[in-house]
C-alpha positions as CSV (number, residue, x, y, z in Angstrom):
1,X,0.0,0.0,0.0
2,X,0.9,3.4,-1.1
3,X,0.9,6.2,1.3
4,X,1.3,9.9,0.5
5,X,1.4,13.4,1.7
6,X,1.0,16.4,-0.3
7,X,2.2,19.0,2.3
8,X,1.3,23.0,2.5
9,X,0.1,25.7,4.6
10,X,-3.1,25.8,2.0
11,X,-3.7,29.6,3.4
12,X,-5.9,29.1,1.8
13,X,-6.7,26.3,-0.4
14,X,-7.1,26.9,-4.0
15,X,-8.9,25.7,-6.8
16,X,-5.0,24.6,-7.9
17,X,-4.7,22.2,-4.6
18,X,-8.0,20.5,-5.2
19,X,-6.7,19.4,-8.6
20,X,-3.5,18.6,-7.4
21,X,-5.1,16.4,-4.7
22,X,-7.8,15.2,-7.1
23,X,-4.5,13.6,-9.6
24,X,-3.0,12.5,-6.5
25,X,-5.5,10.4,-5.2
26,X,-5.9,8.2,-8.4
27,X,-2.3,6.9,-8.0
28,X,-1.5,6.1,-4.3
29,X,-3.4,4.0,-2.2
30,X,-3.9,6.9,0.6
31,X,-3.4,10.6,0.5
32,X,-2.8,12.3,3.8
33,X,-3.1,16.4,3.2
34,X,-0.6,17.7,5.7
35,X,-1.6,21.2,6.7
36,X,1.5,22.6,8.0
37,X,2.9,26.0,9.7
38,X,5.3,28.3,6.6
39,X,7.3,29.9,9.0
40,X,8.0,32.7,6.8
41,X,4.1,33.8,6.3
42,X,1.9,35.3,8.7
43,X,-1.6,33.1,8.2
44,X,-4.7,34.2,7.7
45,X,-6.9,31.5,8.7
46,X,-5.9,28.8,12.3
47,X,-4.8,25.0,11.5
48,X,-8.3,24.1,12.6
49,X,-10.2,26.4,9.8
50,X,-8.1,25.6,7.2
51,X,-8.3,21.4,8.4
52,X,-12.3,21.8,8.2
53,X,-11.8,24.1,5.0
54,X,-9.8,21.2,3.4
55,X,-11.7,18.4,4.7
56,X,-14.9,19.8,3.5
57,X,-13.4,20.3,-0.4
58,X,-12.3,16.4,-0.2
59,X,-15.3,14.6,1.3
60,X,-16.1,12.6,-2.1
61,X,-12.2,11.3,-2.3
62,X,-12.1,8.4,-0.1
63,X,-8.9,7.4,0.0
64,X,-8.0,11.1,1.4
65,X,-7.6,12.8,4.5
66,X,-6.5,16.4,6.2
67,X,-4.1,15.6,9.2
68,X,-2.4,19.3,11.1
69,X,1.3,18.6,10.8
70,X,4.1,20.1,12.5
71,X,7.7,19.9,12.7
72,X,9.4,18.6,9.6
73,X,7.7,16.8,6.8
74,X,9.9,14.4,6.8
75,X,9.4,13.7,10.6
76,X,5.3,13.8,10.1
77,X,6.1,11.2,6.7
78,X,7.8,8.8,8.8
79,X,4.7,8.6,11.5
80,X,2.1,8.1,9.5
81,X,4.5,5.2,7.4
82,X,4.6,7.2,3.9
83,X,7.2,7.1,1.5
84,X,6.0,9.3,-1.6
85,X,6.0,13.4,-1.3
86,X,3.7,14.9,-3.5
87,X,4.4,18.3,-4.6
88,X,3.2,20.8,-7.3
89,X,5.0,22.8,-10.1
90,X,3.3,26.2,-11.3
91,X,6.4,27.4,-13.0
92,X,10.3,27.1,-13.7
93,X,11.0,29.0,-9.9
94,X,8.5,26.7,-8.3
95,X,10.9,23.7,-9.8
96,X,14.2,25.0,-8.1
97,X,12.7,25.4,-5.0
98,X,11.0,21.7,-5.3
99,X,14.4,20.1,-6.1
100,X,15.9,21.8,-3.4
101,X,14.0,21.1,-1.3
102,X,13.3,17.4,-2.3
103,X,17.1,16.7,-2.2
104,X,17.4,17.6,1.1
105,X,14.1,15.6,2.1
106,X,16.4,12.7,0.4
107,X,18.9,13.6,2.9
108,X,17.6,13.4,5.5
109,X,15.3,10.2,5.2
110,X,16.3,8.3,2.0
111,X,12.9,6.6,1.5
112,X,11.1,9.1,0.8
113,X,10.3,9.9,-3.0
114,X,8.9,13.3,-4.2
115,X,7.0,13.2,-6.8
116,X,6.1,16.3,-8.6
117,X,3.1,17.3,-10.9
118,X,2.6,20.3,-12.7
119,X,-0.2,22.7,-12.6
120,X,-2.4,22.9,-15.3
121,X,-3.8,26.0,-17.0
122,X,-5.5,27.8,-15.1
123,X,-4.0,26.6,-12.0
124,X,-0.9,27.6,-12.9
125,X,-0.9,31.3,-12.5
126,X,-2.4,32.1,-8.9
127,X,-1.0,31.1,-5.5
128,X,-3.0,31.7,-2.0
129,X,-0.4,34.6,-1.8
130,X,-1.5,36.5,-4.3
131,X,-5.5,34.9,-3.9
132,X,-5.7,36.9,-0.6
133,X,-3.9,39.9,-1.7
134,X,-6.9,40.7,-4.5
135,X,-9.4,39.5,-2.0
136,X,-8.1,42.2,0.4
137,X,-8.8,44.7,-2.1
138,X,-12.6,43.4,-2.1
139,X,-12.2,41.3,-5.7
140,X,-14.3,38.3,-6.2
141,X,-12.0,35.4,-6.1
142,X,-14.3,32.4,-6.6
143,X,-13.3,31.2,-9.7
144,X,-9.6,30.5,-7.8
145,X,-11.3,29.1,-4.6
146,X,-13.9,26.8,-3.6
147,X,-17.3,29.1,-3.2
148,X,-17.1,28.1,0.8
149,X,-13.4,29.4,1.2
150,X,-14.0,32.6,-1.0
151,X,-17.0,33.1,1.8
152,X,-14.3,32.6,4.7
153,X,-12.3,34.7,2.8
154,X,-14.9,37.9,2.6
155,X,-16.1,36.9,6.3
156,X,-12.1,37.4,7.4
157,X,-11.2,40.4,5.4
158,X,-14.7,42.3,5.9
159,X,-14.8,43.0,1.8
160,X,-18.0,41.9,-0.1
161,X,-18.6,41.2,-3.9
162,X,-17.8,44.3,-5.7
């Protein structure tokens, strides 16, 4: 048996992480979705919200599930008995990052695997970054997030449709 995680702070998750976890799931056995803290970004929604956010989104998969992670991914992989990373590419800078990052993740536990899959068009031009920097300035951002989360979104950042 198969076991993944596809790792992120998902602050908040996009329409771009549900595909991502929709390809996923068809090739490993079980998916774990790892929300986890970015220590270099202040977040706009708790671990909690963005676990029930997440959870919500991926009811009809199955074979997945939304765990809170901490600590190194690495350290969270080897708990829960997974050996395959899954990570996504949007772009030529997302790729250096993702093989940095991937070789050390092979340094430091050699059974691990990433595996990486690249964003498809439309996915592959918005981040939650830049998602919550237009919804600050009130624009309607469901078409890059599940109606629920651009709701949350609005609710957070006291903006309404414009």
């Amino acid at each position: 048996m198969v076991t993944a995680v596809f790792p992120g702070s998902f602050d908040p998750i996009t329409r771009g992480h549900l595909d991502m976890i929709q390809r996923a799931s068809r090739f490993v056995d079980h998916l774990i979705i790892a929300v986890m803290v970015n220590t270099s970004k202040q977040p706009l929604f708790t671990m909690a919200e963005k676990v029930a956010m997440i959870s919500a989104e991926v009811s009809d998969l199955p074979n997945v599930e939304v765990q809170a992670a901490t600590g190194l991914t690495v350290d969270f992989m080897t708990s829960v008995h997974a050996t395959v990373l899954v990570r996504g590419l949007r772009n030529e800078q997302d790729f250096g990052y993702e093989r940095d990052i991937a070789w050390m993740n092979k340094s430091l536990n050699d059974s691990i695997e990433t595996i990486c899959l690249i964003a498809r068009p439309p996915y592959a031009y918005f981040s939650s970054s830049l998602i919550k920097e237009v919804a600050k300035m009130g624009a309607d951002v469901s078409k890059y997030v599940p109606t629920a989360v651009a709701q949350k979104l609005q609710q957070r950042l006291g903006k309404s449709d414009q």
